[in-house]
C-alpha positions in Angstrom: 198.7 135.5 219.1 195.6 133.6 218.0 194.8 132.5 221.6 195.1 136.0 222.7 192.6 137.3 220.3 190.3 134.3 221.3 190.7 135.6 225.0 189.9 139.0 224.2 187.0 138.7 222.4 185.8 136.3 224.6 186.0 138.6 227.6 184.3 141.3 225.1 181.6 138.7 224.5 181.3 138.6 228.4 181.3 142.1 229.3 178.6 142.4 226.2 176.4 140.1 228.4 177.0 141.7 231.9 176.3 145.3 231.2 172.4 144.5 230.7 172.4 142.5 233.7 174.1 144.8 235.5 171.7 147.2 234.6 168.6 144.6 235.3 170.0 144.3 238.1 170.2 147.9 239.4 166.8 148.7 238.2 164.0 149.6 240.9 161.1 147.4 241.7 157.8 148.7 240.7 154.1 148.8 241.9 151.2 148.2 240.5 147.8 149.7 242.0 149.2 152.7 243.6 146.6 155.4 244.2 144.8 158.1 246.3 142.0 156.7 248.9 139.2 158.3 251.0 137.8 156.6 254.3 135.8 157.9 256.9 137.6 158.3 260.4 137.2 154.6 262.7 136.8 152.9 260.0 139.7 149.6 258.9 141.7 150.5 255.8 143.1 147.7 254.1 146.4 150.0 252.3 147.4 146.6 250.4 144.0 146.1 248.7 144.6 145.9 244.9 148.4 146.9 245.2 150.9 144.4 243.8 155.1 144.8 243.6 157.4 143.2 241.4 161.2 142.8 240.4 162.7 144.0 237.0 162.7 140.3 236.3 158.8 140.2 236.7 159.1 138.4 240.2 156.7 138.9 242.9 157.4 140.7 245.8 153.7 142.1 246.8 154.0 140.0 250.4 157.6 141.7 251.1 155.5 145.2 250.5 156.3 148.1 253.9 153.7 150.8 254.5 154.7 154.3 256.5 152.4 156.9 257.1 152.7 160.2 257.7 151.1 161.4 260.5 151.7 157.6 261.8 149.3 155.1 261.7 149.3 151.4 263.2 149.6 149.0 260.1 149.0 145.2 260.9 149.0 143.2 257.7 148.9 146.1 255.8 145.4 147.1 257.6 145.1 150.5 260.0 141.9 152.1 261.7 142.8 155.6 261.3 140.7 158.0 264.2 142.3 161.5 263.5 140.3 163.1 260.1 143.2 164.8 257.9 145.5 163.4 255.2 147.8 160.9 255.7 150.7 160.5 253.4 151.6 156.9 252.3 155.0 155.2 251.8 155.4 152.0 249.8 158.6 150.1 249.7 159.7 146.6 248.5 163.4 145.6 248.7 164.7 143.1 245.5 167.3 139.7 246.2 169.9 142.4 245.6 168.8 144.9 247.9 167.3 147.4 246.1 164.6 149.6 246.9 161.2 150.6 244.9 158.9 153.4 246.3 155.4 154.5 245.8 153.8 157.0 246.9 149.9 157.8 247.8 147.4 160.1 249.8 145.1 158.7 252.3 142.1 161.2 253.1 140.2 160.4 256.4 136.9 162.2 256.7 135.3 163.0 259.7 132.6 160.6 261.4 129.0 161.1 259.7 125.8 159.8 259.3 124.5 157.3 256.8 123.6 159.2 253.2 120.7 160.3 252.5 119.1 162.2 249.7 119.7 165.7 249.7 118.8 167.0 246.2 117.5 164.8 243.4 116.4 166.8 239.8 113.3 166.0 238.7 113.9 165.6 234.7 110.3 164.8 234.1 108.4 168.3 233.9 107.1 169.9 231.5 109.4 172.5 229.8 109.1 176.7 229.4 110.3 177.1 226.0 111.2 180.8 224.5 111.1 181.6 220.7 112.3 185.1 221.2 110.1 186.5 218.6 111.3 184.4 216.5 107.8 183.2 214.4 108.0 180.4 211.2 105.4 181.1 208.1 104.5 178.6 206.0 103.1 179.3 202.6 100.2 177.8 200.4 102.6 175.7 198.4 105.2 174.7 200.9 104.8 171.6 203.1 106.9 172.3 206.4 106.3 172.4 210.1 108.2 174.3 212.7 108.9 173.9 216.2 111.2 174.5 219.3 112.2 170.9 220.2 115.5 169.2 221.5 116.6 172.3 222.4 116.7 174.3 219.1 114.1 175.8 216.7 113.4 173.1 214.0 111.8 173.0 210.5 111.0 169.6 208.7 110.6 170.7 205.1 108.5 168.0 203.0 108.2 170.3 199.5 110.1 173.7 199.9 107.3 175.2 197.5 108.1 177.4 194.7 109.6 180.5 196.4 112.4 181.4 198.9 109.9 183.1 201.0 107.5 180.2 201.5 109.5 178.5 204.2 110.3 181.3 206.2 111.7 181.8 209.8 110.9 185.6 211.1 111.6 187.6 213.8 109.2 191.3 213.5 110.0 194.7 215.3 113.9 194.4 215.9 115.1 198.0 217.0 117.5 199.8 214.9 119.5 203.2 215.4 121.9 204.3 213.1 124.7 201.7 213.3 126.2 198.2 212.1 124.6 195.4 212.3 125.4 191.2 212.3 123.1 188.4 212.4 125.1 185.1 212.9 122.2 181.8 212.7 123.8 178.6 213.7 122.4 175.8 211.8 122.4 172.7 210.0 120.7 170.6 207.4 119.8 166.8 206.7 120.8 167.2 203.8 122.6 170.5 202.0 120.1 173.2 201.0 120.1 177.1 200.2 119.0 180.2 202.9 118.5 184.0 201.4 118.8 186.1 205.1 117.6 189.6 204.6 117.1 192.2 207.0 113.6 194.1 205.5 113.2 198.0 206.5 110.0 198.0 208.4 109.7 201.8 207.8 109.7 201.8 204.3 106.4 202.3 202.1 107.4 199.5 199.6 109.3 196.6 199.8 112.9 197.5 200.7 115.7 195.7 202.7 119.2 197.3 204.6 120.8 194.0 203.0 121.1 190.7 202.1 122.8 187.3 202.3 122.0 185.2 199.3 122.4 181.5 198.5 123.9 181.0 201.7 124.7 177.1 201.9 123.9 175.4 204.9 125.6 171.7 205.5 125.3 168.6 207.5 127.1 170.0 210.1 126.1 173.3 212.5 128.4 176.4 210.9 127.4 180.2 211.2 125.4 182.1 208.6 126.0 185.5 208.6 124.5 189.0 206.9 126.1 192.4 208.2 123.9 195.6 207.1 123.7 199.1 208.3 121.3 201.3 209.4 121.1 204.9 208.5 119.1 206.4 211.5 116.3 204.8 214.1 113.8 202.5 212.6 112.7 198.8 212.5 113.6 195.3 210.7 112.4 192.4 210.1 115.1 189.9 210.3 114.1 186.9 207.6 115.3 183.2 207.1 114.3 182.0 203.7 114.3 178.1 203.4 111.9 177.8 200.8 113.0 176.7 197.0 115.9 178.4 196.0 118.2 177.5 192.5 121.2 179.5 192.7 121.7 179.2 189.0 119.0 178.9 186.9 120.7 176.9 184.0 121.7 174.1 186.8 118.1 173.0 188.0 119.5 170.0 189.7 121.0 172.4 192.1 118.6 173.6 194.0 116.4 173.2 197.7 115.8 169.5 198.8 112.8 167.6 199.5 112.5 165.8 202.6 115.1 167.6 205.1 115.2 168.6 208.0 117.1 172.4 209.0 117.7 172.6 213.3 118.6 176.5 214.8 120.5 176.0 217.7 120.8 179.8 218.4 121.0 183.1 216.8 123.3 186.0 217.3 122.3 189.8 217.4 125.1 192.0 217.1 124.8 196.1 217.0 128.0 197.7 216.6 128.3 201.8 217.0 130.6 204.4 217.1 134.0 204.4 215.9 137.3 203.1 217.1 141.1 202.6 216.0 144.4 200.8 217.6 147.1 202.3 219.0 150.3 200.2 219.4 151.8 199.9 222.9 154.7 197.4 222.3 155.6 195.4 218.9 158.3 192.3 219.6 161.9 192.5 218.4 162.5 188.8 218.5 165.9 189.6 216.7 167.3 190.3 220.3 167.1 187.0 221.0 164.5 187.6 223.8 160.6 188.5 224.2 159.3 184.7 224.6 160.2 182.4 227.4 158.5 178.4 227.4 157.9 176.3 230.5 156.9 172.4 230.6 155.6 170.2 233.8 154.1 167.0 234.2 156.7 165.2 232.5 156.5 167.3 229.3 160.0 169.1 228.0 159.9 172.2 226.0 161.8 175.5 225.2 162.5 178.8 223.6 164.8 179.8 221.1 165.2 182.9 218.1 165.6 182.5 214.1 165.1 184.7 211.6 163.1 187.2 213.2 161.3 185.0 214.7 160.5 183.3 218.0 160.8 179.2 217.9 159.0 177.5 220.8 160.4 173.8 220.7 158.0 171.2 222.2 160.4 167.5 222.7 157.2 165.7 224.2 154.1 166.2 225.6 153.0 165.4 229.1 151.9 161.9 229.1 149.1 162.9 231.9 148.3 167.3 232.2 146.3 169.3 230.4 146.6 172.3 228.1 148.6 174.0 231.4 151.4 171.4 231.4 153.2 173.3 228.3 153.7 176.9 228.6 154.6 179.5 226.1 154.7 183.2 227.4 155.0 186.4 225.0 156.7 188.9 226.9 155.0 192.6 227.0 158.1 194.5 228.0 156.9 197.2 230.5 153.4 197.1 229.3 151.0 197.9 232.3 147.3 196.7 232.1 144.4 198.7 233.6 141.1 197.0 234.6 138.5 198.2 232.0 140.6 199.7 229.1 140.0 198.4 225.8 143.1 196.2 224.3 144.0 194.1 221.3 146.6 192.3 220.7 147.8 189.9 217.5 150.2 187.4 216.4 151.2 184.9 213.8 151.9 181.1 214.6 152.7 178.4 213.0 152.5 174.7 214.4 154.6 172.2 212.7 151.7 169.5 213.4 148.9 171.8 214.5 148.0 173.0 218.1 145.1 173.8 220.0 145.0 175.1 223.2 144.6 178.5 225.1 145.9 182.0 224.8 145.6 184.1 228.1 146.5 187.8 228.6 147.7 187.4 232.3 150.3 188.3 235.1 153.3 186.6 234.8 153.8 185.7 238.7 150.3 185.3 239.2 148.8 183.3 236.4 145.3 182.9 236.8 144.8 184.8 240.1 145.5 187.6 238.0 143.9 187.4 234.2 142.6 190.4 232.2 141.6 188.0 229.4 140.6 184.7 228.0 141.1 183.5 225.0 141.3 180.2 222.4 144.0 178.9 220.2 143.5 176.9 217.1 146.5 176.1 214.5 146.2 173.8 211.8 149.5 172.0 210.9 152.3 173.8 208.8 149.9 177.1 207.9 150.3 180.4 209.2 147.3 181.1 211.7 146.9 185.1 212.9 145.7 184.7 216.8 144.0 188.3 217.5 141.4 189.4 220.1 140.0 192.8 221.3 138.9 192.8 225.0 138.1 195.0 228.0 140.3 194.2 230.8 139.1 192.2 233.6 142.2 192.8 235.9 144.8 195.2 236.7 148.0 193.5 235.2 151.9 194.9 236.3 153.4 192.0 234.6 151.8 190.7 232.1 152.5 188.4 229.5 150.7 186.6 226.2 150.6 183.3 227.8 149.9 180.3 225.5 149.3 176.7 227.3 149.3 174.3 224.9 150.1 171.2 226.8 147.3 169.4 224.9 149.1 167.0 221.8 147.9 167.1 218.4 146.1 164.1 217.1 148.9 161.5 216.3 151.7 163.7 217.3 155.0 163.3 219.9 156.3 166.9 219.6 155.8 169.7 217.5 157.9 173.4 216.2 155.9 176.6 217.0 156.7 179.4 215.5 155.8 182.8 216.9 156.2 186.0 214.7 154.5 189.4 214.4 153.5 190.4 217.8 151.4 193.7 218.3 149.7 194.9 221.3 147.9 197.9 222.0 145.0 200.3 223.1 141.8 200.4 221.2 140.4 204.1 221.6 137.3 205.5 220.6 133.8 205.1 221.7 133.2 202.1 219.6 130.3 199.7 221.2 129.1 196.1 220.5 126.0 194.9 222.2 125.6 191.2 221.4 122.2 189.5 222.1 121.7 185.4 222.0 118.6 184.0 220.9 119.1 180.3 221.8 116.2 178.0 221.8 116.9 175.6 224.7 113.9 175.6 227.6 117.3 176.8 230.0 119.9 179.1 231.2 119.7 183.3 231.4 118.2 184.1 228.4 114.9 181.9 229.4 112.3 182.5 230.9 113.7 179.6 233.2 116.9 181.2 234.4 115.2 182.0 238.0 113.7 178.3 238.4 115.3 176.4 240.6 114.0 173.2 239.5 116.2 173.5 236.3 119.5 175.7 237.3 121.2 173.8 234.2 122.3 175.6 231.2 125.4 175.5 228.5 128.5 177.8 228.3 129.6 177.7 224.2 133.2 179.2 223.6 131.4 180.8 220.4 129.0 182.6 223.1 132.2 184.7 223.7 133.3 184.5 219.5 135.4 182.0 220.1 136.0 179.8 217.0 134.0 176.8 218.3 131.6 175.4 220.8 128.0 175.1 220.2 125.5 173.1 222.4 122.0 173.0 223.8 120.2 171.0 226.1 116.4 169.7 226.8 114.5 167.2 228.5 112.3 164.1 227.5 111.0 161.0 228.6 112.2 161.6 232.2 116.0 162.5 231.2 117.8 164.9 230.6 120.0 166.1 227.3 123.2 167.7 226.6 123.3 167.6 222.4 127.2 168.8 221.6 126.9 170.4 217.8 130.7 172.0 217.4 132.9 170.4 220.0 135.7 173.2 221.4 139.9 172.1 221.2 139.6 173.1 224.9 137.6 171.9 228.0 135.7 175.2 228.4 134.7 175.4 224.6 131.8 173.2 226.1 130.2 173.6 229.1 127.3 172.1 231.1 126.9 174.0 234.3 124.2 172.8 236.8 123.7 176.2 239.3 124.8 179.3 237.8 124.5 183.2 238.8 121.0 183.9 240.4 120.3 180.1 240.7 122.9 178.9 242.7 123.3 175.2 243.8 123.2 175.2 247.5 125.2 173.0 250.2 125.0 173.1 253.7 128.0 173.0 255.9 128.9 170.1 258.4 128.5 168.1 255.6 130.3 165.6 253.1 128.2 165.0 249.7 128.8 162.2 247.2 127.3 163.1 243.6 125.8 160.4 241.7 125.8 160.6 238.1 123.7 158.2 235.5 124.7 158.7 231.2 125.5 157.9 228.4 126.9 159.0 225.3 125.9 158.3 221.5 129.2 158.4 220.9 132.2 157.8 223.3 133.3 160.8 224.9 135.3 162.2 227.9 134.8 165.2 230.2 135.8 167.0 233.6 133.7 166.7 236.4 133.9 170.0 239.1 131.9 171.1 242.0 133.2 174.5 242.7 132.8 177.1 244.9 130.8 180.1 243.2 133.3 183.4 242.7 136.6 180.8 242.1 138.0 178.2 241.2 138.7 176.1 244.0 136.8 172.4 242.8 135.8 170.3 246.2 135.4 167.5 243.6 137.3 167.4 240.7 136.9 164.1 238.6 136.3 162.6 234.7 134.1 160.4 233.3 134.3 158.3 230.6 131.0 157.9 229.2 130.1 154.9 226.1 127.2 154.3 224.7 126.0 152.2 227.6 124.2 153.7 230.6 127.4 153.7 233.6 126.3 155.4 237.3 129.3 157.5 238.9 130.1 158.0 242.1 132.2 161.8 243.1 132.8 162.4 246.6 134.1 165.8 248.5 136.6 165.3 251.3 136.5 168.3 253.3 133.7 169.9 255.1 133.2 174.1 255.5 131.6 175.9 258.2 128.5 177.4 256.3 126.0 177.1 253.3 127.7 177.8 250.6 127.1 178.0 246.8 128.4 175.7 244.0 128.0 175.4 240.3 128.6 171.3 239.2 130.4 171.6 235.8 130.7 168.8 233.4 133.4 170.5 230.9 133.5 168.5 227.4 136.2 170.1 225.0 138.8 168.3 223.6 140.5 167.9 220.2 138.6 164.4 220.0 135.4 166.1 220.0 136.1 168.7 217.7 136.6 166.4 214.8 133.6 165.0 215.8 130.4 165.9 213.8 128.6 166.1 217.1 127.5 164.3 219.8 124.9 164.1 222.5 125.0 162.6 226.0 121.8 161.5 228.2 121.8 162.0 231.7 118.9 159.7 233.5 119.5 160.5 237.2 121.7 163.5 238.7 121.5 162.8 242.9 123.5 164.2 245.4 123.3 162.7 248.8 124.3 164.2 252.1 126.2 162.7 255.0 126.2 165.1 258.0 129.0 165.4 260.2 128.2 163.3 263.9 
């Protein structure tokens, strides 16, 4: 009996050791090098350059490697002159000692014939700027010791001695309009080092010294934040809007606590808001998530995720994130019901979520068929982990919507996180009626974009998109040049790539291309910090990039090379976006990239 257990557990031992050689033995061989390649029609492609095969025992097997192409092309050693522009569709295979097969898979895009490159638009970084202060004028009193200025892009203001009042370091803009409605002054700033501002809106009108209202002992950090004062106006008249930087000591039994010496307070912009008339919601569809039903999830790009009900409540389950996607690679859609959307009605909608490990991302008011090609809103998404977080927005609808849905991509992994528990509760949609208005005016201070006087010069069609242009939670850059380059200074980085935005050709001042043509963009920067963006060229009126790239920029100058692949039959306009947000560079305190050449060369069909 002995014996037999011996045999037994020896034959145990054995099948112990076969199963993971078996199963080394049934795994595929794999390839290293693998990727998508461009070459111009009649010229030799060498498919094996870089490309390398191996066993699951680590073995070699790049010289056994098999090419097929689809259409077919002649390979000879791996090597084929393709003449036929179009793409090809590559095939790798290897076959292992035990006769199994690994495949790979590329695209090969052949270009048609052209001419050798030359230059077809370089920006000249080197003139001298147009700057705009918007009324915006700084005063200085006898006591103070300060200097002002629009430089870098933003209004700035060194302060050596404060003096002895608020009022004698002053930023002020005379003459702003009033009628009777609300009013909101949002001043995006920051400090050396922490200081005080009084912002006052004074009644022009009056026969004394009399203001609509105040913001006192506003603090203003290291870092760019908004500082806001709301006030009213009875009936027609005039303000002057005032930013007091002078000495202030919030409490006069703390004197240590007071305005700075020696700092330095930089304006990257400054909001107008007049808000009139009157307005109140009117509920269109509320979610009963206790039917089990009203939210739906989707995952792609190797992500998993999905939907399920508790408590009242919608649970969105995410089991891992895509390991290569974007915020579109996990999906979770709030269903509307029946809900119709009509172009140009006023909506609102609001909801509570909570992120087990926090989420950023996007939350779109959209058809669900159509996505995008169908979108009566826009929106941003930021939870932080474990707290509940009310996601609200009123908009006019872009679109005519008969399907549409609350659509939250949030394919984009929180910092140090695998997975992650959403939970959706609270949902409210609706009509705003009324005649309730909001005009919003920007004041920003960079020598660019269509507020400036520059907006129609095409030697600088550059300018920034912020997400808090639209009152978004974050983005906040500006841009200038000097010394022969050129400056894109990121003050609140976005979660999401659109939060931050540097668009080369926009509306009236269109970047140009002429047909027949394939263009390579050549890019010079660097970073102060490391930081990542998209690179597009896309068509003006879509979204349909001809180039669509990233770059990787350290704090060493790198030049970068984008070409297009397809030519089209007439001029037509582009806008070159380099699109920054991320969650890295929202937890950074800000960052700013120099660009020293921006070229694009031509190469004109033969």
């Amino acid at each position: 009996m002995n014996k037999l257990r011996k045999i037994a557990a020896l034959l145990l031992a054995l099948c112990m050791m076969t199963v993971p050689m078996l199963a080394l033995a049934d795994a595929e061989p794999t390839f290293d090098g693998v990727r998508d390649q461009s070459v111009m029609a009649g010229t030799e492609f060498d498919a094996l350059d870089g490309i390398t095969a191996q066993d699951a025992e680590g073995n070699d097997l790049t010289e056994m490697i098999m090419i097929e192409a689809t259409p077919a092309l002649n390979f000879k050693n791996g090597k084929a002159t393709p003449e036929n522009p179009g793409d090809y569709e590559l095939v790798y295979s290897v076959t292992d000692k035990n006769g199994v097969t690994g495949e790979d898979y590329a695209t090969l895009t052949v270009t048609k014939k052209t001419g050798e490159e030359v230059v077809y638009k370089t920006f000249d970084f080197s003139t001298v700027e147009v700057t705009d202060n918007h009324g915006w004028e700084a005063k200085i009193g006898e006591t103070a010791q300060a200097t002002a200025a629009l430089k870098n892009g933003a209004y700035v203001i060194d302060i050596q001695n404060p003096g002895n009042g608020d009022g004698d370091v002053q930023l002020a803009k005379a003459g702003y309009a009033l009628k009777a409605a609300d009013y909101k002054i949002k001043i995006w700033a920051k400090a050396s080092k922490p200081t005080y501002a009084h912002i006052l809106a004074r009644n022009e009108n009056a026969e004394g010294w009399e203001t609509f209202g105040g913001a006192f002992n506003v603090r203003i950090n290291e870092t760019v934040a908004p500082l806001e004062l709301s006030f009213s106006s009875p009936a027609e008249g005039s303000a002057e809007l005032l930013f007091n930087l002078g000495k202030i000591t919030p409490n006069p039994d703390n004197a240590e606590d007071t305005t700075p010496t020696d700092f330095t307070v930089t304006i990257d912009k400054i909001e107008l808001y007049e808000i009139s008339g009157e307005e109140h919601e009117v509920p269109v569809y509320t979610a009963d998530f206790t039917q089990n039903e009203g939210v739906t999830a989707e995952a792609s790009e190797g992500a998993n995720a999905s939907a399920s009900f508790a408590d009242g409540k919608a649970v969105v389950t995410i089991d891992n994130y895509p390991t290569d996607g974007g915020v579109w690679s996990v999906k979770a859609n709030i269903l509307l019901g029946d809900l119709k959307i009509e172009k140009g009605q006023k909506y609102y909608y609001r909801f509570t979520i909570n992120a087990q490990n926090g989420q950023g991302g996007e939350a779109l008011v959209e058809s669900a068929a159509r996505s995008w090609e169908c979108r009566a809103n826009f929106n941003g998404l930021n939870a932080s982990a474990g707290e509940d977080t009310v996601v609200s927005s009123v908009f006019v609808a872009e679109a005519d919507v008969d399907d549409p849905v609350i659509r939250l991509q949030i394919g984009n992994a929180p910092e140090g996180a695998a997975n992650n528990v959403i939970t959706i509760s609270n949902v409210e949609f609706g009509k705003m009626e009324g005649d309730k208005e909001t005009k919003k005016t920007i004041d920003a201070f960079m020598p660019f974009g269509p507020t400036t006087v520059n907006k129609e010069n095409t030697a600088y069609p550059w300018q920034t998109f912020n997400g808090t242009d639209e009152d978004n939670d974050r983005g906040v850059g500006t841009i200038w040049t000097d010394n022969g380059s050129f400056f894109y200074r990121i003050d609140n980085g976005g979660t999401v790539d659109w939060h931050n935005k540097l668009i080369c050709g926009f509306g009236g001042n269109p970047l140009t291309l002429a047909s027949d043509s394939y263009y390579i963009v050549e890019i010079t920067a660097k970073a102060d910090k490391p930081v990542s963006c998209g690179v597009f060229l896309n068509p003006m009126g879509g979204w349909d990039p001809r180039v669509s790239e990233g770059m990787d920029l350290t704090t060493d100058f790198q030049t970068f090379r984008f070409a297009t692949t397809d030519t089209f039959i007439m001029d037509m306009d582009f806008e070159l976006l380099f699109q920054f947000g991320s969650e890295a560079l929202s937890k950074l305190d800000d960052v700013t990239i120099e660009f020293s050449n921006v070229t694009i060369y031509q190469m004109q069909v033969m």
